[in-house]
N, CA, C and O atoms as a GROMACS GRO file, in nm:
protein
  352
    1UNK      N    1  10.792  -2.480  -4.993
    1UNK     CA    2  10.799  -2.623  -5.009
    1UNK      C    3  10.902  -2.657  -5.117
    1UNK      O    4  10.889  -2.607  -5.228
    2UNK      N    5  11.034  -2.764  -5.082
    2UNK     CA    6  11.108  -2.784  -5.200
    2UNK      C    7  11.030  -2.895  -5.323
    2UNK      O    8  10.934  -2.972  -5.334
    3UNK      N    9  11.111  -2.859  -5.376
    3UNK     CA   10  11.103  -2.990  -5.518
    3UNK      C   11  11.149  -3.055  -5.515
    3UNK      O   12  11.249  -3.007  -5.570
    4UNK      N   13  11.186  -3.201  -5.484
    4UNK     CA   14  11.214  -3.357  -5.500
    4UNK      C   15  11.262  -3.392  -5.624
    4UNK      O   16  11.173  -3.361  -5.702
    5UNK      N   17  11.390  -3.460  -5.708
    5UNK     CA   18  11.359  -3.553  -5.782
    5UNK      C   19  11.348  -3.670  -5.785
    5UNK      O   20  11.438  -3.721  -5.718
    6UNK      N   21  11.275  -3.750  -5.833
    6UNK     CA   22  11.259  -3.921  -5.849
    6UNK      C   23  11.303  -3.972  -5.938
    6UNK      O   24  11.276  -3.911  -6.042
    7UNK      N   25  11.362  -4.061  -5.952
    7UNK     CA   26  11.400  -4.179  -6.071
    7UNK      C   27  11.305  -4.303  -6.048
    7UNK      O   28  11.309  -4.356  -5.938
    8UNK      N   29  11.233  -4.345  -6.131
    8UNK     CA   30  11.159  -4.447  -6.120
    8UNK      C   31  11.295  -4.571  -6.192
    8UNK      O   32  11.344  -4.558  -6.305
    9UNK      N   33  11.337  -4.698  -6.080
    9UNK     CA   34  11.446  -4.826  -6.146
    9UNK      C   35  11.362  -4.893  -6.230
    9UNK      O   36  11.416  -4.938  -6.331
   10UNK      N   37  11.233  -4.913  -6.214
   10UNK     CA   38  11.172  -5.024  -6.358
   10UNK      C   39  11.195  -4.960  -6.482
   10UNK      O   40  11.266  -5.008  -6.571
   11UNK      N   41  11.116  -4.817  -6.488
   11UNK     CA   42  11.086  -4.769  -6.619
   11UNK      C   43  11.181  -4.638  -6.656
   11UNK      O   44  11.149  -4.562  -6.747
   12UNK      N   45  11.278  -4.623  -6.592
   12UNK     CA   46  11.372  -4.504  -6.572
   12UNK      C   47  11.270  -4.370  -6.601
   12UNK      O   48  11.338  -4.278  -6.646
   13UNK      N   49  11.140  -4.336  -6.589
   13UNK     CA   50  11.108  -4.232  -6.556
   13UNK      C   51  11.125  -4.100  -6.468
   13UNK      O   52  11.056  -4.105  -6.366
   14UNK      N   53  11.184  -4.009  -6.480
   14UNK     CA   54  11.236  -3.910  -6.423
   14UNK      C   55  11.174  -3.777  -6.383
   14UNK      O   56  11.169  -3.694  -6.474
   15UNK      N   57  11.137  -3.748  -6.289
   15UNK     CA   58  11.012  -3.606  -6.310
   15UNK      C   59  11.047  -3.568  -6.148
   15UNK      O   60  11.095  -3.635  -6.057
   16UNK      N   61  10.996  -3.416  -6.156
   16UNK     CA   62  11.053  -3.353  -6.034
   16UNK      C   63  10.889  -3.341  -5.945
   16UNK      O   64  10.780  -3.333  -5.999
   17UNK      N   65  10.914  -3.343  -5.815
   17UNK     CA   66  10.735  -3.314  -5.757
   17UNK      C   67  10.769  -3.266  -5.649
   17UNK      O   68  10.866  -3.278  -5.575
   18UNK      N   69  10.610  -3.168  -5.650
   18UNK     CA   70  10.685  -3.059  -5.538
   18UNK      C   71  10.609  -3.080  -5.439
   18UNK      O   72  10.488  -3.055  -5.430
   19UNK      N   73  10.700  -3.140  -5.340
   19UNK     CA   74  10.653  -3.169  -5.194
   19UNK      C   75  10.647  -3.087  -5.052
   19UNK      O   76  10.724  -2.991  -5.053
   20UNK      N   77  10.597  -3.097  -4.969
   20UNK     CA   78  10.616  -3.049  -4.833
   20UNK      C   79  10.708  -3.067  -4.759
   20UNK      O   80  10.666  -3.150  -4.678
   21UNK      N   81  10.822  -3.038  -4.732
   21UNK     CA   82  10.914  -3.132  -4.644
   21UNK      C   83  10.910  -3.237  -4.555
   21UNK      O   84  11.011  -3.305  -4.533
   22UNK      N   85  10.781  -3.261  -4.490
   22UNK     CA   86  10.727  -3.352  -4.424
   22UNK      C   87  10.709  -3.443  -4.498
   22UNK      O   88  10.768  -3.551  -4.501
   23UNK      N   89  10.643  -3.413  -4.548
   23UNK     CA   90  10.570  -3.577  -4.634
   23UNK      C   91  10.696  -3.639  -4.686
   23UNK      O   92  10.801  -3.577  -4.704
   24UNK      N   93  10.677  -3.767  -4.708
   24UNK     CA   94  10.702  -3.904  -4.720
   24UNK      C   95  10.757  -3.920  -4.852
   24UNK      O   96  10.709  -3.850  -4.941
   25UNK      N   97  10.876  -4.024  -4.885
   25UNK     CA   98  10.929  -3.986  -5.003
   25UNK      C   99  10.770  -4.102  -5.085
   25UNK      O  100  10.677  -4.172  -5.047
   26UNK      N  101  10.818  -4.065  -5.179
   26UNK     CA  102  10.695  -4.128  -5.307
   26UNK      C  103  10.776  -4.273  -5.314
   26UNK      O  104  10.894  -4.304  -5.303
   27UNK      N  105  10.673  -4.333  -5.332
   27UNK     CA  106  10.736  -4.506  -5.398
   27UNK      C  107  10.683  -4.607  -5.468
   27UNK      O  108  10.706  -4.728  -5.474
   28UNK      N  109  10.580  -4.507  -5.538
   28UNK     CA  110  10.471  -4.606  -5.652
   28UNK      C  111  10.516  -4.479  -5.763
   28UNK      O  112  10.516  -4.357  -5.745
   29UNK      N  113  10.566  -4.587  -5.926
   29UNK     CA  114  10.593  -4.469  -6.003
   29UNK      C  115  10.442  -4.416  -6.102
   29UNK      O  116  10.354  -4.500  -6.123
   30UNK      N  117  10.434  -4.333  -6.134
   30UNK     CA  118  10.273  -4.242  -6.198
   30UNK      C  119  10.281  -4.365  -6.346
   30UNK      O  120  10.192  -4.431  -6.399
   31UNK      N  121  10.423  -4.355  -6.374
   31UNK     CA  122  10.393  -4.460  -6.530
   31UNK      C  123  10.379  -4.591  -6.500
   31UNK      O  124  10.259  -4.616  -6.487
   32UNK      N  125  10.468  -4.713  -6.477
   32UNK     CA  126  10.447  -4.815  -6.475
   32UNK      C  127  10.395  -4.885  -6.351
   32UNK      O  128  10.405  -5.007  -6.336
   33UNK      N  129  10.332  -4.793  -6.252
   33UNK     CA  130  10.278  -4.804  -6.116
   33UNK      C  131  10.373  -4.915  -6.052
   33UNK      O  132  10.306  -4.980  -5.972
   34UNK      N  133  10.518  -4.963  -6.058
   34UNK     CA  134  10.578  -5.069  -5.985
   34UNK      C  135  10.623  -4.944  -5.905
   34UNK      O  136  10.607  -4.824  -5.927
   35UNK      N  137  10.710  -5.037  -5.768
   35UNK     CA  138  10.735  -4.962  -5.677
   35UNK      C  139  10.869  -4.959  -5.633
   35UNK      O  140  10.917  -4.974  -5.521
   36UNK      N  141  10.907  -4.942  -5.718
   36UNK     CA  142  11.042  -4.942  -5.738
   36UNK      C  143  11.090  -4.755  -5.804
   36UNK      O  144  11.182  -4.748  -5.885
   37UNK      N  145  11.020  -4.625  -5.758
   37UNK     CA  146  11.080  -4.500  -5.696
   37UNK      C  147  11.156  -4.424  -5.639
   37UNK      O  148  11.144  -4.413  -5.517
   38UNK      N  149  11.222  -4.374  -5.683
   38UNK     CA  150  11.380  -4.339  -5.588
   38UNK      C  151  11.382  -4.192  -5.596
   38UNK      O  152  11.386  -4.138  -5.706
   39UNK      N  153  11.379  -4.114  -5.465
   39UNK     CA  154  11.408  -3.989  -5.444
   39UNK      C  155  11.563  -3.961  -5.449
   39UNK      O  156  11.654  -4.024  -5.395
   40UNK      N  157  11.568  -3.847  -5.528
   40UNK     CA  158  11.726  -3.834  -5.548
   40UNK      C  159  11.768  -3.749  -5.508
   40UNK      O  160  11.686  -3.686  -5.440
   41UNK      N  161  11.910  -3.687  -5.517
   41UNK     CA  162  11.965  -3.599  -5.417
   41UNK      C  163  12.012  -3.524  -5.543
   41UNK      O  164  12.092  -3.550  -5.633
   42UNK      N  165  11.893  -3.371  -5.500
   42UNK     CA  166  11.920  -3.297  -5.594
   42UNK      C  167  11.998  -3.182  -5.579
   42UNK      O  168  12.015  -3.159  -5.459
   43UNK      N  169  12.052  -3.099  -5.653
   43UNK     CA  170  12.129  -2.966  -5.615
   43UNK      C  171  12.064  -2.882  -5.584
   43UNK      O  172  12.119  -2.807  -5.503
   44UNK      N  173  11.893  -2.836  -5.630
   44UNK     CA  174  11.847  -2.766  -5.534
   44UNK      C  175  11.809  -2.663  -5.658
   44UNK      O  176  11.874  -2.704  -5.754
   45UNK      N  177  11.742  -2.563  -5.692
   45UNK     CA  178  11.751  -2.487  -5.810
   45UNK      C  179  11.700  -2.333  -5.735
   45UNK      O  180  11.657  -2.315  -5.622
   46UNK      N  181  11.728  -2.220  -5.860
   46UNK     CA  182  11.661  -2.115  -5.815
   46UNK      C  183  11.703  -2.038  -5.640
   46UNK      O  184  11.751  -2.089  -5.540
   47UNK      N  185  11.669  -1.933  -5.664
   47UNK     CA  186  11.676  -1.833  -5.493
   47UNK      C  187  11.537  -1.849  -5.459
   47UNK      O  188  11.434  -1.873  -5.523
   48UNK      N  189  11.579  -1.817  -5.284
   48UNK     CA  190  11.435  -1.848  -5.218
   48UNK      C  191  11.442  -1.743  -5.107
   48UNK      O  192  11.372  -1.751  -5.006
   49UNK      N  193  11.553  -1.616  -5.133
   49UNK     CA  194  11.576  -1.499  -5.042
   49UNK      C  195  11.391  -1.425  -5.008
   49UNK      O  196  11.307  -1.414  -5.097
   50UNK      N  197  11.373  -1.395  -4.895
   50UNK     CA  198  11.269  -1.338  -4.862
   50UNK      C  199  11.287  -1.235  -4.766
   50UNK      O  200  11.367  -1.249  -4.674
   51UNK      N  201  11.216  -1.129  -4.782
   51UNK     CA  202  11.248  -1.015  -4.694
   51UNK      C  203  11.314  -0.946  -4.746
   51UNK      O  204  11.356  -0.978  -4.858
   52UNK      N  205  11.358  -0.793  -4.671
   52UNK     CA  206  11.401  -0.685  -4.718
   52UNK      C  207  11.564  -0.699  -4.711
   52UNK      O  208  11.623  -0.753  -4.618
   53UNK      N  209  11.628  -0.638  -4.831
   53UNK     CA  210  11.790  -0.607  -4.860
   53UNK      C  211  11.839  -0.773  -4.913
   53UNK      O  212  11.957  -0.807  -4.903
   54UNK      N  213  11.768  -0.835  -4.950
   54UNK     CA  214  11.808  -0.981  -5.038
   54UNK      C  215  11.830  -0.898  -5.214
   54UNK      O  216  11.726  -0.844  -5.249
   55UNK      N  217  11.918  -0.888  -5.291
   55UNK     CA  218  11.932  -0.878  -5.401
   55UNK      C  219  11.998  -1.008  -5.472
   55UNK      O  220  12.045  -1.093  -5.396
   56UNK      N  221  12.007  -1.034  -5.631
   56UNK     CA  222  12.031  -1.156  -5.673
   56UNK      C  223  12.205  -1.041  -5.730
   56UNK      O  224  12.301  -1.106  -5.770
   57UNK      N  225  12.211  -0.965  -5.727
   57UNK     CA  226  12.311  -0.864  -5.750
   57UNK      C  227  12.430  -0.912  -5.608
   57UNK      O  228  12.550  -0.908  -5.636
   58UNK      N  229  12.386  -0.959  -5.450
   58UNK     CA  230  12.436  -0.951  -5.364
   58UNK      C  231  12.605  -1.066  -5.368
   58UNK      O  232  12.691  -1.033  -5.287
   59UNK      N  233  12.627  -1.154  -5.435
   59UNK     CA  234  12.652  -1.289  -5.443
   59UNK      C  235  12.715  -1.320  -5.606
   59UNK      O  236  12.685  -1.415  -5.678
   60UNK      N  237  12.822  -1.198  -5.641
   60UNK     CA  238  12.817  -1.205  -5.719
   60UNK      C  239  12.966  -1.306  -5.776
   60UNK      O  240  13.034  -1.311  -5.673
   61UNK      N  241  13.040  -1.382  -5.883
   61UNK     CA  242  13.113  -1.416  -5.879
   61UNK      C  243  13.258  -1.328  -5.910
   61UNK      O  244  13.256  -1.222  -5.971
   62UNK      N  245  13.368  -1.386  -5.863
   62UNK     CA  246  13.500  -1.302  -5.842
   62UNK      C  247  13.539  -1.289  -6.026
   62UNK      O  248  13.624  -1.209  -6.065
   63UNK      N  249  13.468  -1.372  -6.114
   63UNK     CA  250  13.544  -1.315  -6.244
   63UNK      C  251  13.408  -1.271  -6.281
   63UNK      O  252  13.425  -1.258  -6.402
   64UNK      N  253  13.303  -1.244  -6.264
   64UNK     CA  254  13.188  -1.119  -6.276
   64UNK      C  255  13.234  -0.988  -6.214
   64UNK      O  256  13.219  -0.881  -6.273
   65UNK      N  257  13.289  -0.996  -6.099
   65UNK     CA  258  13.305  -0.845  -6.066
   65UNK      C  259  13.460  -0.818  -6.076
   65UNK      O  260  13.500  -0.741  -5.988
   66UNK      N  261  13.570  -0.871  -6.177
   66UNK     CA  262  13.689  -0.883  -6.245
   66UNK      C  263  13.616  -0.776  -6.355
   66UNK      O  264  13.631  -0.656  -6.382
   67UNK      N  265  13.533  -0.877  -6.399
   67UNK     CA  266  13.456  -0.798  -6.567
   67UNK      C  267  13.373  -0.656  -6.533
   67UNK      O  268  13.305  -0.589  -6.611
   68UNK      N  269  13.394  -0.634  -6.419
   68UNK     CA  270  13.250  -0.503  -6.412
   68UNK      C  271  13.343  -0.401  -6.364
   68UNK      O  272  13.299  -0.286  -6.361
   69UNK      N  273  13.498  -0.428  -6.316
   69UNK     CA  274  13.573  -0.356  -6.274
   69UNK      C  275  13.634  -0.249  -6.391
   69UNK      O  276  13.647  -0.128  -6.410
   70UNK      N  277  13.668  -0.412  -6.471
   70UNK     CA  278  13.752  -0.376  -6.635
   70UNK      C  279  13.627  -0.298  -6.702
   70UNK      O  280  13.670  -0.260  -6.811
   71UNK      N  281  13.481  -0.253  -6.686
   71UNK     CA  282  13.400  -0.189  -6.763
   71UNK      C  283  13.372  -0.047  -6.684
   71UNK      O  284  13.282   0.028  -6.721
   72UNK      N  285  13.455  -0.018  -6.573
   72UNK     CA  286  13.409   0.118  -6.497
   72UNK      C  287  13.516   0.209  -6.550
   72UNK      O  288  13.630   0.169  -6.572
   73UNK      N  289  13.472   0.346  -6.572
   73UNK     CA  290  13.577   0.425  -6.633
   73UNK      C  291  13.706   0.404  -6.544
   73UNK      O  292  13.699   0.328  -6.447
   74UNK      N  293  13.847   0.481  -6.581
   74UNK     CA  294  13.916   0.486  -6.570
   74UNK      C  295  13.920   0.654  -6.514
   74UNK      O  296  13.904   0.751  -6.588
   75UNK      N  297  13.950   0.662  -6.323
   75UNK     CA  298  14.003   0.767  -6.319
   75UNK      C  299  14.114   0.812  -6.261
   75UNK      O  300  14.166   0.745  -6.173
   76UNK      N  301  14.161   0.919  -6.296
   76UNK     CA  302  14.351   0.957  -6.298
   76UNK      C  303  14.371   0.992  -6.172
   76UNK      O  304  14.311   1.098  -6.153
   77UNK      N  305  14.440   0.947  -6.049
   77UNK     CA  306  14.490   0.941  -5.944
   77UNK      C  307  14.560   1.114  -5.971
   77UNK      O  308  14.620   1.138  -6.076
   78UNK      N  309  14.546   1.200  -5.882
   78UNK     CA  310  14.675   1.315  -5.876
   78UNK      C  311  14.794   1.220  -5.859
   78UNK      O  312  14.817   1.115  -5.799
   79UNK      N  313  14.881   1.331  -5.964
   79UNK     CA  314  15.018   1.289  -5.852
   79UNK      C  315  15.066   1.348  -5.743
   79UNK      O  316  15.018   1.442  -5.679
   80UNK      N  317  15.176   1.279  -5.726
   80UNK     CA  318  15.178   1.320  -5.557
   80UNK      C  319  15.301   1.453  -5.552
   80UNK      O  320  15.363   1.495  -5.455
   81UNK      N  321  15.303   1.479  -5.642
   81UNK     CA  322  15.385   1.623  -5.641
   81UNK      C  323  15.290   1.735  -5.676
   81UNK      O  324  15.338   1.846  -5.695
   82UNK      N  325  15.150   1.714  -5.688
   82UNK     CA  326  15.073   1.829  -5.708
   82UNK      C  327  14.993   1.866  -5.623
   82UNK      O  328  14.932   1.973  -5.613
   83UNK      N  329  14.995   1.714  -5.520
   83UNK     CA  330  14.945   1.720  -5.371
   83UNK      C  331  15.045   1.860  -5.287
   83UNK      O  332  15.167   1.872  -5.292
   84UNK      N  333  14.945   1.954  -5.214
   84UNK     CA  334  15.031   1.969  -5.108
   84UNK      C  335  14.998   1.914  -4.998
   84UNK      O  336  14.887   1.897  -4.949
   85UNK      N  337  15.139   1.877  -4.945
   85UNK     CA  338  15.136   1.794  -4.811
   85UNK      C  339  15.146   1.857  -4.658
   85UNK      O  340  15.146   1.806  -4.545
   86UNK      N  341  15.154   2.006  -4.714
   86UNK     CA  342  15.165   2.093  -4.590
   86UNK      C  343  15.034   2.122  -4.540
   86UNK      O  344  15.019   2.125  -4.418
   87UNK      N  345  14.919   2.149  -4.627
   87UNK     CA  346  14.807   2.189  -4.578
   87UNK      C  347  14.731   2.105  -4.557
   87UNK      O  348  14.720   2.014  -4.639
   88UNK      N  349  14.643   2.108  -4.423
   88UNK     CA  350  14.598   2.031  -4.324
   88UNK      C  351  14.442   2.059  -4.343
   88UNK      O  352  14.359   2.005  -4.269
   0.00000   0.00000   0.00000
């Protein structure tokens, strides 16, 4: 079930409530009981991955894994004159 926020316009009261998706937006406010309630359009918070192979590791950002690159050792490529290229 998500979480809703409301702005109450009389008393600018602000509080989040966690609804069913079905149900009905709210429109009596808990403080000044006028009915003047406004469901707002929220960004949404938190993961809600369920089931197997969801990690919070999966989704990671491009200058997070910049920084995790610059923290993995450093290893030395052969060169290519010590390669032999004859043997198969």
């Amino acid at each position: 079930m998500p979480t809703y926020e409301y702005k109450c316009q009389a008393c600018g009261l602000s509080f989040d409530q966690f609804q069913s998706i079905n149900a009905l937006p709210l429109t009596e406010c808990p403080n000044c009981r006028k009915l003047q309630l406004q469901r707002l359009i929220g960004s949404g918070v938190g993961l809600l991955f369920k089931g197997h192979g969801f990690y919070i590791t999966d989704h990671r950002s491009a200058d997070y894994k910049k920084k995790a690159e610059a923290d993995k050792p450093k290893v030395e490529k052969p060169k290519e004159k010590d390669v032999d290229s004859n043997k198969v």
